[in-house]
Structure formats: C-alpha cells, structure tokens
N, C-alpha and C positions, 0 to 999 in steps of 0.2 A: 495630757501631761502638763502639768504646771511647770514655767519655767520661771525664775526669779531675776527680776535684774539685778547686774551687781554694778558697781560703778569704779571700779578701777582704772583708771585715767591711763594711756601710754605715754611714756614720757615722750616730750617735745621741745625741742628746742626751738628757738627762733634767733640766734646769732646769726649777724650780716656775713658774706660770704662772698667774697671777691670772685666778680665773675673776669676769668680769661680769654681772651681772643684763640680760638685754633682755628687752623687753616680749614677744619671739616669739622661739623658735629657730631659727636659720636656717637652712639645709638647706647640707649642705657641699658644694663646687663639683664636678662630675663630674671635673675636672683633680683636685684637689684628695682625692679617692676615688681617683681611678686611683694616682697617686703614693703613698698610702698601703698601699693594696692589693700594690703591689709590694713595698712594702719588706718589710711584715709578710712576703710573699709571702716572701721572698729569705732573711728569717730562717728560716720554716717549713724548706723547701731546706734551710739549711746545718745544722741539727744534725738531719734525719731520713738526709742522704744522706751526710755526712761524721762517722761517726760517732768521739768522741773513745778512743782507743787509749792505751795505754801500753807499754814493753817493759823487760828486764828490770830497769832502774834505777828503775821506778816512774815515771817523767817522763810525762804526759799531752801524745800529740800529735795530728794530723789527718791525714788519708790526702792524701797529694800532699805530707807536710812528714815530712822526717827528722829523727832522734834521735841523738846523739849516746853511743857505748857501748864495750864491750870486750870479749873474748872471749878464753879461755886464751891462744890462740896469738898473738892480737896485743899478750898485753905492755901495757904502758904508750900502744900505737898507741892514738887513737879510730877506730871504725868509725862509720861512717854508715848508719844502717838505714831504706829509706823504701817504707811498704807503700802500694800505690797501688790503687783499684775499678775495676772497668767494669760497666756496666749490661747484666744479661742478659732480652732479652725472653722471655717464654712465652707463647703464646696470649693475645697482644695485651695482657697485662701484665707485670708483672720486679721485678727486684730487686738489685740494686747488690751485687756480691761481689766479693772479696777476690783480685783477680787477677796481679798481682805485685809480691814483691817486691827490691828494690835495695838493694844491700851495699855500700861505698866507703871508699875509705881503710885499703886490705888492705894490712899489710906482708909481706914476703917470708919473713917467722918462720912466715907460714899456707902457705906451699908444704909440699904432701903431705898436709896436713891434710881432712879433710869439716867443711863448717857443717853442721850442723843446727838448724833452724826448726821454730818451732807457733807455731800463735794458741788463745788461750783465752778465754771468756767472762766476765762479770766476777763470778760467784757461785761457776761451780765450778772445779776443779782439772785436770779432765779436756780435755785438748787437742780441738780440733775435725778434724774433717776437714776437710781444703784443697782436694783436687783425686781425681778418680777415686772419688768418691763415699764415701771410706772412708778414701786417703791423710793421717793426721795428723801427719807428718814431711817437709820437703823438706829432701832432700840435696843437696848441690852440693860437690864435689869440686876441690881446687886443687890441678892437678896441674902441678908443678913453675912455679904461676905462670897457668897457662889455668885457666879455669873451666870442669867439663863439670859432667855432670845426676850424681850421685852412685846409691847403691845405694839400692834401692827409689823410684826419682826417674821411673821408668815413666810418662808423663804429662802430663810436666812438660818444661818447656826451658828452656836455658841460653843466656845472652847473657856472651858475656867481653871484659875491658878490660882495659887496664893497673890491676890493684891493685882491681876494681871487678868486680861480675856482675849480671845481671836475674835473676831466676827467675819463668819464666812459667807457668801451670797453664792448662791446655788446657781442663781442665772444670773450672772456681771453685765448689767447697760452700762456701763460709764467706762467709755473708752477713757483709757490710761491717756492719751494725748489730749486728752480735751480737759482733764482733771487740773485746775487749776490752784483750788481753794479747797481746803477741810478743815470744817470748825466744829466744836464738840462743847456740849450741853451739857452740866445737873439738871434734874427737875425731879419735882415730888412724884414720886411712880403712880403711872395706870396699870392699872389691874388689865391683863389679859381681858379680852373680848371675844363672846364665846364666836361671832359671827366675823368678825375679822380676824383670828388669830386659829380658828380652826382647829379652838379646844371645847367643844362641847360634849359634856357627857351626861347621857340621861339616868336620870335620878340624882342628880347632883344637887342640892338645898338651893336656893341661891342659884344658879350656876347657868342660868337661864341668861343672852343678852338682857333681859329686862330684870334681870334680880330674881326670874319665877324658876322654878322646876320644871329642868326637862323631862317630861314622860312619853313624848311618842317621837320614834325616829323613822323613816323611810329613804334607804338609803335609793331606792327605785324615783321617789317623790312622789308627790301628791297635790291635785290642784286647791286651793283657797280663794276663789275668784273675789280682786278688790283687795285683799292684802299687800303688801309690799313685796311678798314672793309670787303671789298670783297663783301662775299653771306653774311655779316650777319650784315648790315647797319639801321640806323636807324634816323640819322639827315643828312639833306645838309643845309651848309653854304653858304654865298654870301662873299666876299671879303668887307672890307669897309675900307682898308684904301689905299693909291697908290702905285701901282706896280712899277717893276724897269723899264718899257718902260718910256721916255719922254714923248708923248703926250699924256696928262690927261684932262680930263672933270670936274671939282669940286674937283681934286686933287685923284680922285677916279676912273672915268671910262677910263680906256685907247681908242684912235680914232683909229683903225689900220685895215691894210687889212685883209680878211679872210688867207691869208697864203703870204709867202714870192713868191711860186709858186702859178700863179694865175690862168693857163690854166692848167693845167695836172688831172686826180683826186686823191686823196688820196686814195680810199676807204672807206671813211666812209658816206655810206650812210643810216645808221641806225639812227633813228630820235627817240628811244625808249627814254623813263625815264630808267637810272641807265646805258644807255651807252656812255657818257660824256667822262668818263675817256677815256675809250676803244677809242675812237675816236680821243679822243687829240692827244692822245700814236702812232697813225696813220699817224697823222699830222707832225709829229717829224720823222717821220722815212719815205728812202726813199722808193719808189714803185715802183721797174726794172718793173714788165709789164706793168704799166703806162706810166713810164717815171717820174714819181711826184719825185719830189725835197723837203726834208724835211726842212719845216719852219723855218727861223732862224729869222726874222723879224717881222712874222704877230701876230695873235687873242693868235696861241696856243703857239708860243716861248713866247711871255708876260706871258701866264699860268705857263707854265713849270719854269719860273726863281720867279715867285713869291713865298713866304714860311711867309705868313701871319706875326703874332706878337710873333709865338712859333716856329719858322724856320722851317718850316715844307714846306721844297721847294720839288716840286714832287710829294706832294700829291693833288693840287689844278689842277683843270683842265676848258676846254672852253664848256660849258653845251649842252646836246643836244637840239634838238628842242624841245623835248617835256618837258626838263625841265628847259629850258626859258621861254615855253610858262608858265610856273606851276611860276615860277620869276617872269613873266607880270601880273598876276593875283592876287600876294601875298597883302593882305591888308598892307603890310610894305614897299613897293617900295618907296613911297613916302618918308615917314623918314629916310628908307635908302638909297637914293639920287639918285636911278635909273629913268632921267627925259629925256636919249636921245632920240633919235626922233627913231632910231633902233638898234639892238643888236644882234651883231653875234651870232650864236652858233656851235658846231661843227660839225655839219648835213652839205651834201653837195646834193648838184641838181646829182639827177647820170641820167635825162637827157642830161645834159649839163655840161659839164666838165671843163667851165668856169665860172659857178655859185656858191653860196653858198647859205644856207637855214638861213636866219635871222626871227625878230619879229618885226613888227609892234607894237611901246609902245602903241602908242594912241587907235590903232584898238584892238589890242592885236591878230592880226593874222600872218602868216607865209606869207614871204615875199621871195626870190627866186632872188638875188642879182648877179651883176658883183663880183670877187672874188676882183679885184683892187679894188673896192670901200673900202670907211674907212667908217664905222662900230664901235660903240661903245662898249667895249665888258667889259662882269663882269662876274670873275673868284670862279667859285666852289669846296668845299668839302665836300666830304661824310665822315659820320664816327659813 
C-alpha cells in the first residue's frame, strides 16, 4: 500500500506563559496527556517521514510538494518537479523510499529530448541509487510529446500526459530520509539498448545491440566460450552494416578469402553451434605445429576489426558451420541482405589443409571450398 506524505503543519503557539507557585502539583488531565501526546506525536511523523529535499535551484521542499525549475530544453518554460514516498515493509518493519517522481509544465521545445534524474545525499557528491538496486539515473524519454521509460530505464515505468510524466521505480533504493538533492537533465536522446533496456526482438533490421539482426534466441541459453556472455548466452546477431575490409557486397557482405594463410590449417576444425568465436580466435593466431600464419587479410581479420554501431570490436566473430548453416535457414536472410551465392564460415576441411567449410545460400548445404577462393562472409555476435 502506498502511503503519501502530506504536510500539514498543527498549529502551535509559543506565547510566554506565567508560571504560578501552588502549594502541590497537579497531575495533568489524561484528556489533556492524550492531546499533547499527539501533537508532539504528529511533529515526531513529519520531519522523520518527510524528509526536507532540495533540487537543482537549491529551494528546500517536502515529498508530496513540487518545486518550481528549468531544464535546457524548456527555455524560459517552468517545470514542476514533485518526488513523492511509499512505505516499504520488510519483515514486519520498513522504511519510506523514494518512489516516484512527477514532471509538469513540459513545453514542446522538450519533444525528442531524454530527462535525466538523480537524488543525492546532503554530504556527498555522488548520486544514489533509485531503483534496481544499483540504477542512479531515470531516463524518461519524450518522444514527439509521449512520455516512454528511456535508455537504461529497465525497471522503472512511465505514466504520460499532456506536457506532464510519473516515473515510477518498481524497486525504491533511496530511502526518503537520505534523499537530499534532485536535479534534472535535457540531453539529446539514446536510443534504447537492446542488452540494457531488455527490448530485443528477433528479426528486427537494425535491432541488434551492435546495429545487426537478431535471428536466434534461446530463452534456455547457450554456451559461446570467449565471448562476453561465454556459458551464459542467449542471442546471436548478424552484422548489417559494412565492415572496415574494402570489398563489399550491398555495402554489407565483405568478398574475402577464408584466411590470409591458405594452405596450412589453423585448427579449427569444430563445426559445432557456439564455437564461432573459439574458432576465429584460432584464426588470428599463429600455429607452430602447423606452420599456420595468423590472418591478417581474410574472412576472420574483417571479424576481428569490425565493432558494429556500439564499438564493440573483438566481440563479433566468422560463424561456424553450424551456425551459418542456422543463418541460411533464418526466415530474415532476405531482409537482411544475405543473397551471396556462398559464405564462409570459420569451420575448416581438416581432410584437407587447403580447404575451408562454407554454405551453399541456394542449397543451404556445406560446401568444402579452395581457402583462396573469395567467399562472402557475414560477421557474428553472441550476447
């Protein structure tokens, strides 16, 4: 149950009050006890549960009362900022935190813009956490006018008005008595993030943390040993926009050989789903018992220097077989502009130490290639 402070003051006088001598003290009337009891009682209440705040103009105010302020994009507008508590029980005790707050009096100069929000303590400098145990930013994003939950806003909900938003935090850290300071931000909007904001949707153009296409989800996971999710994966991306090699397909698929070394083997002859990375990583590095010379030219140096739309270079790699063949099969090849005739991946023939393991687009089978040959190749990540 949410409970709201309110702040309505008892009145109080403090006029001087001639004390008299009596022969006995008298004991004050239990009416007379009770009524003072409460009052005192009602003061204790209001400065342990409402505790006094300020925000960025310095102006001291009380939770349940707004502030009067301004922020880049409103110009000359006032905004109305008004943070409000609710009481969180825990094993039969609690504590009053810091659970939404209300924005008002938004002019249309804030369309396209993100707010950004903190509370701070009154000693130190450092923002507290709000929500999600750790979150020290709510974003809230006005898009063309609507209010949604902004980038890293995971957590958190949005209520929109006309000119006006709530932001509510699902789990409240900032205890109400520690909440000192609240200051509020314009800034140019970030886009949602598919991996912090926990909007990923597969087959979405684009929609990939890294700019690429999601096409495989495992809500179970799945290992990628060496990636940044490792054993505990759960999306692979396709790359969609063009890498740093020169020679491109549609501005997207790079034409290159299976490696810069085209006779030696690398080692990787593992053609599993989830060992892509491991493979690449193989490819890049050299192999004294082979003799293999690590790729400075072919399929996986194009992997290794790409870093999608979030620089994210190192983590993208040249897919195995099995999870190109799992690429050749995706209902989104098409939209996402995979139409070469073949495509590398980072499987090698370990008959044959001049071969590489590609896919056939048209057939959708495994194909067992010269390593010179140029090969079309489209760059993976897991996460």
């Amino acid at each position: 149950m949410t409970y709201r402070e309110e702040n309505d003051a008892a009145d109080y006088y403090d006029d001087p009050i001639e004390l008299i001598s009596q022969p006995k003290r008298k004991k004050l009337s239990s009416g007379l006890a009770l009524i003072l009891f409460i009052i005192s009682g009602g003061l204790f209440v209001q400065t342990t549960l409402a505790a006094n705040i300020s925000l960025n103009s310095g102006s001291a105010v009380e939770f349940g009362q707004g502030i009067s302020m301004t922020a880049a994009c409103s110009g000359n507008s006032v905004l109305t900022v008004t943070p409000n508590s609710t009481f969180v029980n825990v094993s039969g005790s609690g504590s009053h935190y810091l659970n939404t707050i209300t924005v008002s009096g938004i002019p249309s100069t804030c369309n396209g813009a993100d707010f950004n929000m903190s509370v701070y303590d009154s000693t130190t400098s450092n923002a507290l956490a709000m929500f999600n145990s750790t979150s020290k930013v709510a974003v809230v994003y006005s898009n063309a006018g609507t209010f949604e939950v902004g980038h890293g806003g995971s957590g958190s909900t949005v209520s929109s008005g006309s000119g006006t938003f709530t932001v509510t935090f699902g789990s409240p850290a900032a205890l109400a008595s520690n909440v000192s300071r609240i200051t509020i931000q314009s800034s140019s909007h970030v886009p949602a993030n598919c991996i912090d904001d926990g909007v990923c949707v597969v087959g979405a153009i684009g929609g990939g943390p890294g700019g690429g296409t999601i096409f495989y989800y495992s809500a179970a996971g799945f290992s990628a040993p060496g990636t940044s999710c490792n054993l505990s994966c759960h999306y692979l991306e396709w790359n969609q926009t063009a890498g740093t090699v020169t020679n491109q397909n549609m501005g997207v698929d790079a034409f290159l050989r299976w490696s810069s070394d085209t006779s030696n083997l690398a080692g990787v002859t593992s053609t599993a789903f989830g060992a892509g990375y491991a493979n690449t990583q193989k490819m890049l590095t050299n192999n004294g018992a082979t003799g293999y010379t690590a790729d400075t030219s072919g399929a996986a140096y194009g992997a290794s220097r790409y870093g999608g739309t979030d620089g994210s270079v190192g983590q993208w790699f040249l897919p195995s077989y099995e999870e190109l063949l799992l690429m050749s099969q995706s209902s989104y090849r098409t939209a996402g502009g995979l139409s070469g005739n073949y495509y590398w991946s980072s499987s090698e023939d370990a008959t044959n130490s001049s071969r590489g393991i590609g896919v056939d687009w048209g057939a959708r089978t495994s194909i067992a290639w010269t390593k010179n040959a140029n090969f079309y190749t489209r760059y993976v990540r897991a996460f």
